[in-house]
N, C-alpha and C positions, 0 to 999 in steps of 0.2 A: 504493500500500500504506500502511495506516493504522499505523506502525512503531510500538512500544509502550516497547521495550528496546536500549540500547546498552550492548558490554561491551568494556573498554580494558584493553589489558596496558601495563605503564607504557613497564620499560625498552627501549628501540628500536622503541618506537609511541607514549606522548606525550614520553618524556622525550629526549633525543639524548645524544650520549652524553659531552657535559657537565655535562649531570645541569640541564640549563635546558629548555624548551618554547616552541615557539613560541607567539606571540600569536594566530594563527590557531586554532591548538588550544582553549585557552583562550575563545575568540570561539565557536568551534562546538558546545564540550560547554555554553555558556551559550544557545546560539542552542536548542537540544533540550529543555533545561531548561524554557526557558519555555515551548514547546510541553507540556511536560506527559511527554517522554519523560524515565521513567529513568534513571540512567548509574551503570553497576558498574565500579569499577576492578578487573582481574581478574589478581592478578601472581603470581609465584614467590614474594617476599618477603612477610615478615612482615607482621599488621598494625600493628602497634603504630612501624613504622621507616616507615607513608606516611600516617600522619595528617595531617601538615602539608602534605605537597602534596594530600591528599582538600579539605583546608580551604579552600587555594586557588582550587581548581578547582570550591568549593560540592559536593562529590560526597559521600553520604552511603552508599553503598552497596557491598559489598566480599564479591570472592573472594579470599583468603592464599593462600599456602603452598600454590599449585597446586593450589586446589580445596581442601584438608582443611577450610577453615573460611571461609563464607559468612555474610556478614550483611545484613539487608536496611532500613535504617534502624531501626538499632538490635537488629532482632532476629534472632535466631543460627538460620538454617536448614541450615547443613551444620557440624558438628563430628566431626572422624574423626581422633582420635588413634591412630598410630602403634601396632601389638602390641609389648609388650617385647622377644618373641623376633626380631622383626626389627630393633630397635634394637640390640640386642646383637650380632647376626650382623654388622650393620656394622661394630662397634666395632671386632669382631673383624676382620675384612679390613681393614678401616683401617690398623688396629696393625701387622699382617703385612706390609705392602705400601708401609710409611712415608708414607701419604695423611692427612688431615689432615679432620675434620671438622665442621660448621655443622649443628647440631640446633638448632630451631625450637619454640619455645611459642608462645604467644598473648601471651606478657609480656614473653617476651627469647630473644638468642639465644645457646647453650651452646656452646661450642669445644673442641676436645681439644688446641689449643694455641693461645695469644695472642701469639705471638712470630715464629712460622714464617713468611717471608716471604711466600709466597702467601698467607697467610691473612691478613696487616696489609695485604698489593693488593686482595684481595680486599674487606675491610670499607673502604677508604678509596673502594674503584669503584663501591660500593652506599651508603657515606652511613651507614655502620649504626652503632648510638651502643648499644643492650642490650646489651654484649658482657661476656658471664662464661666461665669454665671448666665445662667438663660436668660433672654430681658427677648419682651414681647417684638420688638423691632425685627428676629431675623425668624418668627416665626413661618413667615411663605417662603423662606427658603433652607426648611429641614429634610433636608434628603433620605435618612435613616434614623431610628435612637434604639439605643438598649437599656433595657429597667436593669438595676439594679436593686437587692437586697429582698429578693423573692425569696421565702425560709423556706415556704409550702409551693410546691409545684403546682397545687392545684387550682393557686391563683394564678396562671397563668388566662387561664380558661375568661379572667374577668379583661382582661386586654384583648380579645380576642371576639369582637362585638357585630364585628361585621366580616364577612364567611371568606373577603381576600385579604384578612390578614392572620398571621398563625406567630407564636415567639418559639422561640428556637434557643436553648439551651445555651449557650456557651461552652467551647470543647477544650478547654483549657485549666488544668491542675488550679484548684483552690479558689476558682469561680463558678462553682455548679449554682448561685443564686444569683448570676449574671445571665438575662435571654435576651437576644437579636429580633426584633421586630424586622420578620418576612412578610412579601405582599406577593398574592398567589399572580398576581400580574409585573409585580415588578420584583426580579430575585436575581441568584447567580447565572440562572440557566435561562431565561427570558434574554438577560443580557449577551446571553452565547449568541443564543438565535439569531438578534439582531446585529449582532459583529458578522457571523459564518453570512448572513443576510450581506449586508455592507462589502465583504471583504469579497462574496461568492465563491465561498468554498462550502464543498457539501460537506453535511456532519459526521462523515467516514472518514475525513480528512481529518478530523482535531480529533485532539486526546485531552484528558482534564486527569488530574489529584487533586483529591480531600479528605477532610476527614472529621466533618461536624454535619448538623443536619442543617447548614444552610446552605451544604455544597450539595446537597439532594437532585434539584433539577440542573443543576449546572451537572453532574455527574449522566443524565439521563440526557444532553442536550447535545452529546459526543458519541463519539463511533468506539472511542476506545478510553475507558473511563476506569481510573484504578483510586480503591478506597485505602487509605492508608492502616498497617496492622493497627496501629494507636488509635484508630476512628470510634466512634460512638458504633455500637456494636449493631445498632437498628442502619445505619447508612451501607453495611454488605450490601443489603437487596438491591441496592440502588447502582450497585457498580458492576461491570463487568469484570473488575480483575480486582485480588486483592496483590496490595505489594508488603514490601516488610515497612516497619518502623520510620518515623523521621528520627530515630537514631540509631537506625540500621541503614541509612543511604536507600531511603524508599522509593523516592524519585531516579535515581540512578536504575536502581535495577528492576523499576516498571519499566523505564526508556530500553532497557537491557533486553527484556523481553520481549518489547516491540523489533528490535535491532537497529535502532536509533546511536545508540551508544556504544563504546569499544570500552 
């Protein structure tokens, strides 16, 4: 297969969860490059908090904030800001519920508290440096947010109000009360779409790694889709290949498997 597209969620597929990469990873998204294949970083987080490891890693190409905003060197094919009336609905269950939350721009990200212990673990386990207090001004332009300080799982179900939107766990050691507000229209794998759309490559052509369940439909939007051994144990289904660990060079020897890599 003539593979055209690779697309990489960072946390717990290239990064481990020392916030370091193996050299192998590194080795293999440079081994595609010069082949001529693409490579999108495809994560939960902001863009403006992974510029520096995109820089690293030579990768010019990025899906944010779980899909809402796509760029393709340099230029912006998916942008889906957030309706008011849902930003609000959250603020409100937030407030109700003593939860805590991480609204998303394309420039920084807004807090409804900078003190709350989960939320100073939180920005120290992700590396996040934009960090302001939320103020109604950049409301029409929230791209994504994540609640913070859910104890009971089963409040999720109270964010969850209207039937395209779902939260999604957080897949990262000593944040299981952290969840990513997913939109059944706007996600990882919507954004694939409309890139493989844009770029005209069929989806036998990209291959994608993850390993949380917001890489779900980005995993099912690909021809050749590997869950990471470290993944949320429910996202197997969702993939055609499992590979080892991201601290067993998991991205290397998916690529290995396909014969992408030496």
């Amino acid at each position: 297969m003539d593979y055209k597209v690779l697309f990489l969620d960072i946390d717990g597929t290239i990064l481990k969860p020392d916030h370091t990469y193996s050299e192998s990873t590194k080795e293999a998204i440079s081994q595609l490059l010069e082949q001529g294949i693409e490579v999108f970083i495809a994560t939960g987080r902001p863009l403006h908090e992974i510029m520096e490891l995109a820089k690293e890693l030579h990768i010019q190409s990025f899906i944010g904030q779980n899909g809402a905003l796509a760029v393709y060197q340099g230029k912006t094919v998916v942008d889906e800001p957030l309706s008011r009336e849902h930003v609000e609905r959250f603020l409100e269950i937030a407030k109700e519920n003593k939860h805590e939350l991480i609204l998303f721009t394309n420039e920084k990200n807004y807090l409804t508290s900078l003190d709350h212990p989960k939320v100073k673990g939180f920005l120290e386990a992700f590396q996040m440096k934009e960090n302001h207090l939320f103020t109604e001004e950049v409301i029409e332009h929230i791209l994504g947010l994540t609640v913070l300080n859910i104890e009971d799982s089963s409040q999720t179900s109270l964010y969850e109000f209207d039937e395209t939107i779902r939260l999604s766990q957080v897949n990262v050691e000593g944040n299981k009360h952290a969840y990513d507000m997913i939109r059944t229209n706007v996600n990882k794998g919507e954004a694939v779409k409309r890139l493989l759309q844009h770029l005209q490559i069929p989806k036998e052509q990209a291959i994608a790694f993850g390993d949380g369940m917001n890489d779900k439909e980005m995993l099912q939007a690909v021809g050749e889709s590997f869950a990471m051994e470290n993944a949320n144990p429910e996202l197997f289904q969702y993939a055609k290949h499992k590979t080892t660990s991201v601290m067993d060079s998991g991205i290397y020897h998916g690529l290995q498997k396909l014969g992408l890599v030496k």
